[in-house]
KOLTORDREN-171414 format. One record per residue (C-alpha): residue number from 1; y, z, x negated. Coordinates in pm, 1 decimal, padded with zeros to 6 digits. Layout:
N
{node NUM {Y Z X}}
...
***
This chain:
354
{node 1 {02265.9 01167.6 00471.9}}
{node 2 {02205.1 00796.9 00633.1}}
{node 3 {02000.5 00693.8 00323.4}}
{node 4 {01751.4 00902.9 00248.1}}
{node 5 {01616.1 00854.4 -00139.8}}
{node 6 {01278.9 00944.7 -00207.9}}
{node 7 {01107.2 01160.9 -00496.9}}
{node 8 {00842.3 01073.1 -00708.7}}
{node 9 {00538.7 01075.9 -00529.4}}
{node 10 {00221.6 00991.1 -00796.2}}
{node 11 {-00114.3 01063.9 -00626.6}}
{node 12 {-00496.2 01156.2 -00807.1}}
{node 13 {-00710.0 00861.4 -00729.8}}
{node 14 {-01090.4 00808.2 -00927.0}}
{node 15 {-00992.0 00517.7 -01116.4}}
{node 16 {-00765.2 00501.9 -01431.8}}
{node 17 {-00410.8 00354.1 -01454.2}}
{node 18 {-00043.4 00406.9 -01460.6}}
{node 19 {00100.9 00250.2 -01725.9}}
{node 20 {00339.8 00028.1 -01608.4}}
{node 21 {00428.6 00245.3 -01323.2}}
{node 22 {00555.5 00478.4 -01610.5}}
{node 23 {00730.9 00215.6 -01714.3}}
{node 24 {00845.0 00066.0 -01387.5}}
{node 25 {00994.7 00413.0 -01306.8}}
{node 26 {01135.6 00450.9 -01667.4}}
{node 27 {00923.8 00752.8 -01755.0}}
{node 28 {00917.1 00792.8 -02131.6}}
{node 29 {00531.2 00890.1 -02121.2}}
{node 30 {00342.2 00569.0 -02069.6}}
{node 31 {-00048.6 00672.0 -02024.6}}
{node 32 {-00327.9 00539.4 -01814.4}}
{node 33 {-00470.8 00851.1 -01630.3}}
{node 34 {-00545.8 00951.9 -01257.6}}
{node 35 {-00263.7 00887.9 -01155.3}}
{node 36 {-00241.3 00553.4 -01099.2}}
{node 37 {-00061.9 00563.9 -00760.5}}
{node 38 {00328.4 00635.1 -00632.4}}
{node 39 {00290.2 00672.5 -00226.9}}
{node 40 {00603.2 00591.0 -00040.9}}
{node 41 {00748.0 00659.7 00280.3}}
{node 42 {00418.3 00819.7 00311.5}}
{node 43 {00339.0 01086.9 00573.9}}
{node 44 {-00042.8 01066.0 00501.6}}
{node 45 {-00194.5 01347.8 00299.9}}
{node 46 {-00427.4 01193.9 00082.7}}
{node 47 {-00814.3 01288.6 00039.8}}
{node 48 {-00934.1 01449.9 -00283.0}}
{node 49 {-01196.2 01613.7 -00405.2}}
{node 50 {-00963.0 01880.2 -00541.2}}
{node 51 {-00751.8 01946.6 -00221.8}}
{node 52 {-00389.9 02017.0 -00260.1}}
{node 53 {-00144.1 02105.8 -00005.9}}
{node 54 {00063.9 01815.4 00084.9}}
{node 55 {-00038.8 01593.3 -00229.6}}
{node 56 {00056.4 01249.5 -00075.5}}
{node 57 {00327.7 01336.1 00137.5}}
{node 58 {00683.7 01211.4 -00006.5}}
{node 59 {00943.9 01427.8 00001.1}}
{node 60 {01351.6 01439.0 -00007.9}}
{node 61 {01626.2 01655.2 -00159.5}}
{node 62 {01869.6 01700.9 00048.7}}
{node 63 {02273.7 01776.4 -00012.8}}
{node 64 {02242.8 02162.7 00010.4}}
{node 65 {01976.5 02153.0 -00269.3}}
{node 66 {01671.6 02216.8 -00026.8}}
{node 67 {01335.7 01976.7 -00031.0}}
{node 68 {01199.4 01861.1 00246.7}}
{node 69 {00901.7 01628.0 00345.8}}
{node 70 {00979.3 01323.5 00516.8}}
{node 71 {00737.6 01441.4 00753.4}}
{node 72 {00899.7 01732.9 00826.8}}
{node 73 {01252.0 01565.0 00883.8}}
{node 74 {01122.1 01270.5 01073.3}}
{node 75 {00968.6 01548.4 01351.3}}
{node 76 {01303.6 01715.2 01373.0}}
{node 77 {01481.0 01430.2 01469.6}}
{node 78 {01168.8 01149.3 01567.5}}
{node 79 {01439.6 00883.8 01795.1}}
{node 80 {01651.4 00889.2 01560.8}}
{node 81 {01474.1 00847.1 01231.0}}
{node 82 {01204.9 00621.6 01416.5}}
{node 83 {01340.8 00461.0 01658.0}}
{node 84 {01270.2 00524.9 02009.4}}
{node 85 {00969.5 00247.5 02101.4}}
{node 86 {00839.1 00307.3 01801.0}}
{node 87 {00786.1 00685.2 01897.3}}
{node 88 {00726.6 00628.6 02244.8}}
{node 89 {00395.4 00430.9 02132.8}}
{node 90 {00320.8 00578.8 01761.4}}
{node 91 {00481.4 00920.6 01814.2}}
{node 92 {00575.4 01100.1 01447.7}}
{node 93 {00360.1 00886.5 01264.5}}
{node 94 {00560.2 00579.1 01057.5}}
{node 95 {00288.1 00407.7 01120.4}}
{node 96 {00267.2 00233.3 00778.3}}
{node 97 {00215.9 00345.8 00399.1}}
{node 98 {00325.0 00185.8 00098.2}}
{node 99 {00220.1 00226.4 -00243.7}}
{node 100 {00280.1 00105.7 -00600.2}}
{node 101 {-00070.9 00124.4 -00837.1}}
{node 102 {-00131.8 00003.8 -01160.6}}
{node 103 {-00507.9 -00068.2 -01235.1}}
{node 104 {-00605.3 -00026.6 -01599.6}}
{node 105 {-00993.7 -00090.2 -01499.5}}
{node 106 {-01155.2 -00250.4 -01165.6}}
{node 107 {-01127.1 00005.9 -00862.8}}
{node 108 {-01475.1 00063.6 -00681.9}}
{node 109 {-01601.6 -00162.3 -00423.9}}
{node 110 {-01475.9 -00054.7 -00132.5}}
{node 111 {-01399.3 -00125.5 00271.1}}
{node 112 {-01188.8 00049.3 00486.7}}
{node 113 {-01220.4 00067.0 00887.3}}
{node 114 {-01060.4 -00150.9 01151.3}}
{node 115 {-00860.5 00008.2 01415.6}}
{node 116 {-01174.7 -00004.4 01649.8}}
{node 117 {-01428.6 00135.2 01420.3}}
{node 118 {-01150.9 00404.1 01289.2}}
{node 119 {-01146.7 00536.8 01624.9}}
{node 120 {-01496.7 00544.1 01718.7}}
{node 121 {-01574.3 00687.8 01333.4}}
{node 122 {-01279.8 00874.6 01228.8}}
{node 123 {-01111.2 00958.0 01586.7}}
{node 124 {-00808.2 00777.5 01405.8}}
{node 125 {-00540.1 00603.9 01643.5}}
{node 126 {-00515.5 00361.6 01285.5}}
{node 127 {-00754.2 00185.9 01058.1}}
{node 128 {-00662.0 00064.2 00697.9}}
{node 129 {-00560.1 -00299.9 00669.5}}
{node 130 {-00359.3 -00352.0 00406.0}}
{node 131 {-00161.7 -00614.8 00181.2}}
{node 132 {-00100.3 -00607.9 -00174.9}}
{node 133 {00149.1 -00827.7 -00327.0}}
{node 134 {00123.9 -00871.7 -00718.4}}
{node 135 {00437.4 -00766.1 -00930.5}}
{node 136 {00260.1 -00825.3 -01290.1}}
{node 137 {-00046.9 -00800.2 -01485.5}}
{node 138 {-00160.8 -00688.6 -01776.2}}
{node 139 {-00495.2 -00849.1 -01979.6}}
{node 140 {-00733.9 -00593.1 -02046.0}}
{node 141 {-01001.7 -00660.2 -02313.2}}
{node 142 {-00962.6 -01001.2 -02263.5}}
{node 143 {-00982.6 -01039.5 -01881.2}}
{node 144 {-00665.9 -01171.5 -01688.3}}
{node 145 {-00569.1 -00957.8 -01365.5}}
{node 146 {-00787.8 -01009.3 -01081.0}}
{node 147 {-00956.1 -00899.3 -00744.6}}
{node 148 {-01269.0 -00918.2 -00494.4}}
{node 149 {-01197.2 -01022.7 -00188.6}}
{node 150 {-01461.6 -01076.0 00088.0}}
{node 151 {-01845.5 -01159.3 00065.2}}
{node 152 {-01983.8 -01503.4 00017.9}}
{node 153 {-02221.2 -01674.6 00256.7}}
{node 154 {-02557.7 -01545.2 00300.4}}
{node 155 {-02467.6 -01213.7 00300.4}}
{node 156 {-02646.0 -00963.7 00528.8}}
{node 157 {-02617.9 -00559.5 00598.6}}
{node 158 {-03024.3 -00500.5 00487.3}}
{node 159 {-02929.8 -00697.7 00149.9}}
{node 160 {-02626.9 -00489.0 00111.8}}
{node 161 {-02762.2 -00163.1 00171.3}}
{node 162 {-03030.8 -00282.1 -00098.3}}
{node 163 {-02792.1 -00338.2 -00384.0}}
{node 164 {-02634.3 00005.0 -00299.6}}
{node 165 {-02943.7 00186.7 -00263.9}}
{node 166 {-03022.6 00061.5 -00600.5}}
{node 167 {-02696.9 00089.0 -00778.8}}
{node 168 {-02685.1 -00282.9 -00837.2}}
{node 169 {-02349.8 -00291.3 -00956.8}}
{node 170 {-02309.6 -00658.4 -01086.5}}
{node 171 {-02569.4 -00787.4 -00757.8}}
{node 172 {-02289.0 -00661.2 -00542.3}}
{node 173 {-01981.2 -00803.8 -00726.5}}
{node 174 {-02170.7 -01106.7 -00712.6}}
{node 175 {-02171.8 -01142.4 -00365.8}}
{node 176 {-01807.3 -01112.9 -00319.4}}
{node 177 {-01526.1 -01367.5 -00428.2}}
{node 178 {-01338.6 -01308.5 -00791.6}}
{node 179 {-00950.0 -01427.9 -00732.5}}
{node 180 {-00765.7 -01444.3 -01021.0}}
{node 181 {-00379.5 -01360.8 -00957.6}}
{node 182 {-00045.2 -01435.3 -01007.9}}
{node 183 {00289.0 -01240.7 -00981.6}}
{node 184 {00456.8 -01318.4 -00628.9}}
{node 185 {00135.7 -01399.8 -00473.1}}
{node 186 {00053.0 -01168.4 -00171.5}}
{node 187 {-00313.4 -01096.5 00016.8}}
{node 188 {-00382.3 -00963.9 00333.6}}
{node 189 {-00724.7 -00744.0 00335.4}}
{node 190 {-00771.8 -00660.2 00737.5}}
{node 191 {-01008.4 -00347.6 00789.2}}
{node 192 {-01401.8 -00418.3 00768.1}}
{node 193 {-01312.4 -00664.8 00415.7}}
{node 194 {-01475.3 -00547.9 00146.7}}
{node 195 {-01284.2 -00563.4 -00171.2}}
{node 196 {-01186.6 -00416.2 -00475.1}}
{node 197 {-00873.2 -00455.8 -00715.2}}
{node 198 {-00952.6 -00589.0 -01060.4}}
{node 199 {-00848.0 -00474.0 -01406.2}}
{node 200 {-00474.4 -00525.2 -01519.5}}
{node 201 {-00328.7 -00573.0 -01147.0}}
{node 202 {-00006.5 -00419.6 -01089.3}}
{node 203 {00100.2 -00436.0 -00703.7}}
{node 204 {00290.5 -00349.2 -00386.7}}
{node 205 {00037.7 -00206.0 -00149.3}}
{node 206 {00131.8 -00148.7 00223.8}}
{node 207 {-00147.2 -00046.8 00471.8}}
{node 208 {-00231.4 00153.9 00798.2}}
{node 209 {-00122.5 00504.0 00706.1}}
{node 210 {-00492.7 00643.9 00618.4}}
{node 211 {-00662.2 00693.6 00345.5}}
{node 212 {-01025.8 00606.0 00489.1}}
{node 213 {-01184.0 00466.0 00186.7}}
{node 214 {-01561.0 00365.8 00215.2}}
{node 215 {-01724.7 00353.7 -00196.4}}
{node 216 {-02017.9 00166.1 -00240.8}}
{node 217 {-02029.5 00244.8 -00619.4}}
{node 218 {-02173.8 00610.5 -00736.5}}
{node 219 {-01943.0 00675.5 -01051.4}}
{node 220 {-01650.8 00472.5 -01131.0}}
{node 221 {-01596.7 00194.6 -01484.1}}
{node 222 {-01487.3 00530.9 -01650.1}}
{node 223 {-01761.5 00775.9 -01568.7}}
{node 224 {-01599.7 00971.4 -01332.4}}
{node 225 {-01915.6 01064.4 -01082.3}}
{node 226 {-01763.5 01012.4 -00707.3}}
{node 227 {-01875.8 01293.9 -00523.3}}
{node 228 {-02062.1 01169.2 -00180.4}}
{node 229 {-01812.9 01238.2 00044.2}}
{node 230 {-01563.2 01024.6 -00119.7}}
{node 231 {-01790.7 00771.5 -00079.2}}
{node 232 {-01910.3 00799.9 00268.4}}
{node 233 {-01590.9 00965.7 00399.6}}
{node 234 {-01817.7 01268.3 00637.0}}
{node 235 {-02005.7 00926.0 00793.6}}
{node 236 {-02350.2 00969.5 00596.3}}
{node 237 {-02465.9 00734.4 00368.9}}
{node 238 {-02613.1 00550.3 00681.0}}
{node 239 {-02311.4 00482.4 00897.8}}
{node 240 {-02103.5 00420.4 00637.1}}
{node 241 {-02217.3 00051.1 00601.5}}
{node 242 {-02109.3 00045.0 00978.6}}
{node 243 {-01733.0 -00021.1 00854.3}}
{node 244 {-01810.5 -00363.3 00699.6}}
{node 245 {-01813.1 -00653.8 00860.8}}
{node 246 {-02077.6 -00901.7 00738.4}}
{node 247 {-01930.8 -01234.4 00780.5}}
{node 248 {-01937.4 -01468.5 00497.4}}
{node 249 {-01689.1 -01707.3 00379.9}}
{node 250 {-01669.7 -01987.4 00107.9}}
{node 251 {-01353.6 -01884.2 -00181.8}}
{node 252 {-01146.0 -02160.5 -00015.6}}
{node 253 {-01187.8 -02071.4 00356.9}}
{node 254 {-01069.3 -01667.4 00218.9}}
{node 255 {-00750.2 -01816.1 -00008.6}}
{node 256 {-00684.1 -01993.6 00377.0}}
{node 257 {-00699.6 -01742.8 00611.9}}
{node 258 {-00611.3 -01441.1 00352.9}}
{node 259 {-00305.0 -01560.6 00091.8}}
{node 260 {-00034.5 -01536.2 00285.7}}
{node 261 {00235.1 -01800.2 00265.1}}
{node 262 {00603.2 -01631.8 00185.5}}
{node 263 {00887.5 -01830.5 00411.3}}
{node 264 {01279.2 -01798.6 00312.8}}
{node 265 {01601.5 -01786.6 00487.5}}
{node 266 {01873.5 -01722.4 00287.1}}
{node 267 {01864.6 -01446.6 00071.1}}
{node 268 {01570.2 -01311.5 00216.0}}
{node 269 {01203.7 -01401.2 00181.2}}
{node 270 {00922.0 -01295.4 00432.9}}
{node 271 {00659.7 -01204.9 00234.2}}
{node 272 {00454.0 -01095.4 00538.1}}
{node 273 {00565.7 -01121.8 00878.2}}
{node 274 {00381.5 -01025.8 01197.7}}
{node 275 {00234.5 -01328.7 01300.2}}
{node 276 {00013.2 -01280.5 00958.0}}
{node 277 {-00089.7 -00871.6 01077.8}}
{node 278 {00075.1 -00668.7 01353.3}}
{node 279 {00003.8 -00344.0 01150.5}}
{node 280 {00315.4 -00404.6 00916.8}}
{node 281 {00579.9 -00627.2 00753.4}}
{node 282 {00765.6 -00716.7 00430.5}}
{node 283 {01032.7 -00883.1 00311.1}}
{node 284 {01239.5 -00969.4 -00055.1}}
{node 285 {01600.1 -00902.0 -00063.8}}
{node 286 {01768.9 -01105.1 -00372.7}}
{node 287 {02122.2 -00975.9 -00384.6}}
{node 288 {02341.1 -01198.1 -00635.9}}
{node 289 {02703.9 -01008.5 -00565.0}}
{node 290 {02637.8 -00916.7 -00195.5}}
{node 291 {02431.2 -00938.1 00122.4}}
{node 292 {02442.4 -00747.6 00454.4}}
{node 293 {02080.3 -00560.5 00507.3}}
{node 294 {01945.4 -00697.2 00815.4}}
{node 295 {01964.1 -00494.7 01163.0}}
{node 296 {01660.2 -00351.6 01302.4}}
{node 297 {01591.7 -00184.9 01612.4}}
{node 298 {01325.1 00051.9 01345.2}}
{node 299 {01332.9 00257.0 01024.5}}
{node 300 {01243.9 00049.5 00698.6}}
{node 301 {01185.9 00151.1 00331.3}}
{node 302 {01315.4 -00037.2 00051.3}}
{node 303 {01230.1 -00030.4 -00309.8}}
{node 304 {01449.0 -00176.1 -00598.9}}
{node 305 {01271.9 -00382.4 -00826.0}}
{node 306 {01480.9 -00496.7 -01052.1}}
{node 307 {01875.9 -00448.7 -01074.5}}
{node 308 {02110.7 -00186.0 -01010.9}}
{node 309 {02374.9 -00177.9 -00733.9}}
{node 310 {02513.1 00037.7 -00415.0}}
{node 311 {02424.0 00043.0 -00065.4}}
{node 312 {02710.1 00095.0 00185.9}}
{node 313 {02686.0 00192.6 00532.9}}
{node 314 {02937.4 00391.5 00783.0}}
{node 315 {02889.3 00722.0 00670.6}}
{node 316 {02731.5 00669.1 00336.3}}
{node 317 {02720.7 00522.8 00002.1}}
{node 318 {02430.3 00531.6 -00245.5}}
{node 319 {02380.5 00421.7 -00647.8}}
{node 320 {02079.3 00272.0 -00675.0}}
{node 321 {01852.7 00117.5 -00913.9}}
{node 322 {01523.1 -00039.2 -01031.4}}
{node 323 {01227.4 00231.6 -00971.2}}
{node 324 {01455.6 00380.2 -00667.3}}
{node 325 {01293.6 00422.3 -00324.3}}
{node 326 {01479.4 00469.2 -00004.5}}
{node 327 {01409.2 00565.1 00368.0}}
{node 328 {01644.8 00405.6 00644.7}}
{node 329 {01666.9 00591.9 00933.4}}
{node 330 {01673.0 00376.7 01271.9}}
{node 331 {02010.2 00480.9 01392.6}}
{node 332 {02164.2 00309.6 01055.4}}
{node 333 {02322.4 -00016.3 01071.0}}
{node 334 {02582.8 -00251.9 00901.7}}
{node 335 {02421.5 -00207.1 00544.3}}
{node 336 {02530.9 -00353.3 00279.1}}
{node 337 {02412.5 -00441.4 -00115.1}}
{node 338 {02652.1 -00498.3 -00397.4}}
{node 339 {02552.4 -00572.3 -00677.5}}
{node 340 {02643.9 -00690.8 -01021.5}}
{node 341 {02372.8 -00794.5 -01163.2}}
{node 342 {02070.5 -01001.4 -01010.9}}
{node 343 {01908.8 -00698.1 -00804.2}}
{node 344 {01567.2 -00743.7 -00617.3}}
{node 345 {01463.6 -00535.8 -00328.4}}
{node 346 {01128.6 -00501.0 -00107.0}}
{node 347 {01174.5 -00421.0 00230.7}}
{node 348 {00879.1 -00270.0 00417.1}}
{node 349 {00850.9 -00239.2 00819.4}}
{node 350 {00608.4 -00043.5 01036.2}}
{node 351 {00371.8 -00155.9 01296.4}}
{node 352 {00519.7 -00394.2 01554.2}}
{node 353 {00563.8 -00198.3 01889.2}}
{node 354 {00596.2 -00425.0 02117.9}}
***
C-alpha cells in the first residue's frame, strides 16, 4: 500500500459542534455534540478529562484486514514513511497535525506555548502554532462566523490575570480583536497568541503536533465546567499566564502580519508556505481532468474537498472522494489525479527540516 487512506478520527473536545463535519463526511446523523473535531495524520494523543487509550491517534486498515495506527506503521518503517532528514532531526514524530472542526458556539479563550516556552514548561521538543483556513460558515442566532485573534494595545499580564481571577468573561473578549471571516481566507496564530474561534466557523486547522491548550475561561458557552487542569495544563493557575505573550497590536497591524496571502502557480495554490511559519505548510490542488502531484523529498497528507477522482502512482491506484483523507509515504513519487469532475484537494506538509 503506497497510499495509505485514513479512518475516521472524531475527537471529545469541551465545546459543541459537528454539524457540518457530519455532513462534510456524508454521515447521515448531523448533530452538534463533543465531537466537534476529525484529527488527521495525527500521531498526538489528545488530552481529556476522560482518558482513553489512543483517542486522537488516526489509524489505517490495511489489505489483510488488520488496523493499525499510523503511529505504529510510521516507527516500523520511519525513512521510508518520513523521509530521512525529516527523521534524522524530528525522529517518529510527523511533526505536524491537522484537523477539521466545526464550531457551533465560540471555543474558550485560549493560548498555546511557543516552541521555547513548550520546552521550558512542557519538556516538549514542539509548541502549538497553528493555521486555520476557513472552508464555510454557518450564522448562529444571528451572528456571522468569526474569531479573536490577539490583544489590543494597552494590554498588560496584572490586568489579565484580573479579568481571569474574576471571571470577566466579556472584559477579556474585549481586549482581544473580533475578525469576521470569509471562506478561503487563512490565519496564522504563532504560539503565545491568544485567541479563540467564534461561533459558526468551519475550518482546516494544521498546528505543532500538541495539544497544549492554556483556558482562561472556567466553564464553557454551554455549561460544561472545565476541570482545572484543562485549563492550566499541570502549570498552576500562576504559570499558566507565562504562555502569553503580552504585546498589543491595532486590528490592522494583526490582519498584516497574521492573514496570510495565498500565491498560485498553475493548478496549485500556496495557501501557506514556509516563509509565512517554518512549523508547517499547505497547499490547494484544483484538478480539472488531470495534474501530476508534486514531488517531495517528505510525506504529505491530502484531503479531498470536493470531487471525486483516482490517484495513480507505480504500484498503486486509489478511488477517492470528497471527505477522503490520505497519508503519502516519502518514498512515493510520480502521482497523479484524474478526475472527472472539478475535484479540490488540500495538501498539508510537516515542519521544514532544513
Amino acid at each position: 500500500m503506497d497510499l495509505l487512506k485514513l479512518n475516521t478520527n472524531r475527537v471529545w473536545r469541551t465545546y459543541l459542534g459537528g454539524k457540518k463535519l457530519d455532513l462534510f463526511l456524508s454521515n447521515t446523523d448531523t448533530v452538534d455534540t463533543h465531537y466537534p473535531e476529525e484529527w488527521i495524520g495525527s500521531v498526538v494523543k489528545a488530552i481529556n478529562p476522560d482518558y482513553k487509550d489512543n483517542e486522537g491517534l488516526s489509524t489505517i486498515d490495511l489489505k489483510d484486514g488488520t488496523k493499525t495506527t499510523l503511529l505504529d506503521l510510521i516507527k516500523l518503517n520511519p525513512k521510508e514513511m518520513l523521509g530521512e532528514s525529516h527523521v534524522n532531526k524530528y525522529g517518529c514524530d510527523t511533526g505536524v497535525l491537522i484537523k477539521i472542526l466545526d464550531a457551533a458556539e465560540r471555543l474558550s479563550i485560549q493560548v498555546h506555548p511557543d516552541k521555547e516556552k513548550a520546552k521550558s514548561l512542557f519538556n516538549s521538543s514542539f509548541g502549538k502554532t497553528e493555521a486555520w483556513h476557513i472552508l464555510e460558515g454557518r450564522n448562529i442566532d444571528g451572528e456571522r462566523p468569526h474569531i479573536y485573534l490577539g490583544f489590543k494595545e494597552g494590554i498588560t499580564r496584572e490586568l489579565w490575570k484580573d479579568k481571569f481571577h474574576k471571571q470577566d468573561i466579556n472584559g477579556m473578549l474585549d481586549l482581544m480583536h473580533k475578525i469576521y471571516v470569509k471562506p478561503g481566507e487563512t490565519y496564522l496564530i504563532e504560539g503565545g497568541m491568544p485567541h479563540a474561534i467564534g461561533t459558526g466557523c468551519f475550518i482546516i486547522e494544521i498546528q505543532e503536533p500538541t495539544d497544549y491548550t492554556v483556558r482562561v475561561e472556567r466553564s464553557t458557552i454551554n455549561g460544561y465546567n472545565i476541570p482545572d487542569n484543562l485549563c492550566h495544563q499541570g502549570l498552576g493557575f500562576e504559570h499558566m499566564f507565562d504562555c502569553f505573550s503580552y504585546a498589543g497590536y491595532t486590528e490592522d497591524e494583526i490582519l498584516a502580519r497574521w492573514k496570510l496571502k495565498s500565491h498560485c502557480s498553475s493548478s496549485e495554490q500556496c495557501l501557506i508556505s514556509y516563509d509565512d511559519t517554518k512549523c508547517f505548510a499547505m497547499d490547494k490542488i484544483i484538478v480539472n481532468k488531470n495534474c501530476k502531484i508534486r514531488d517531495t523529498d517528505n510525506f504529505s497528507v491530502l484531503l479531498v474537498l470536493k470531487g471525486k477522482g483516482t490517484l495513480i502512482c507505480n504500484n498503486d491506484e486509489m478511488v477517492i472522494e470528497k471527505g477522503d483523507k490520505i497519508f503519502i509515504p516519502s518514498y512515493v513519487k510520480d502521482i497523479e489525479c484524474v478526475s472527472d469532475d472539478k475535484t479540490e484537494i488540500i495538501r498539508c506538509f510537516p515542519p521544514k527540516d532544513k
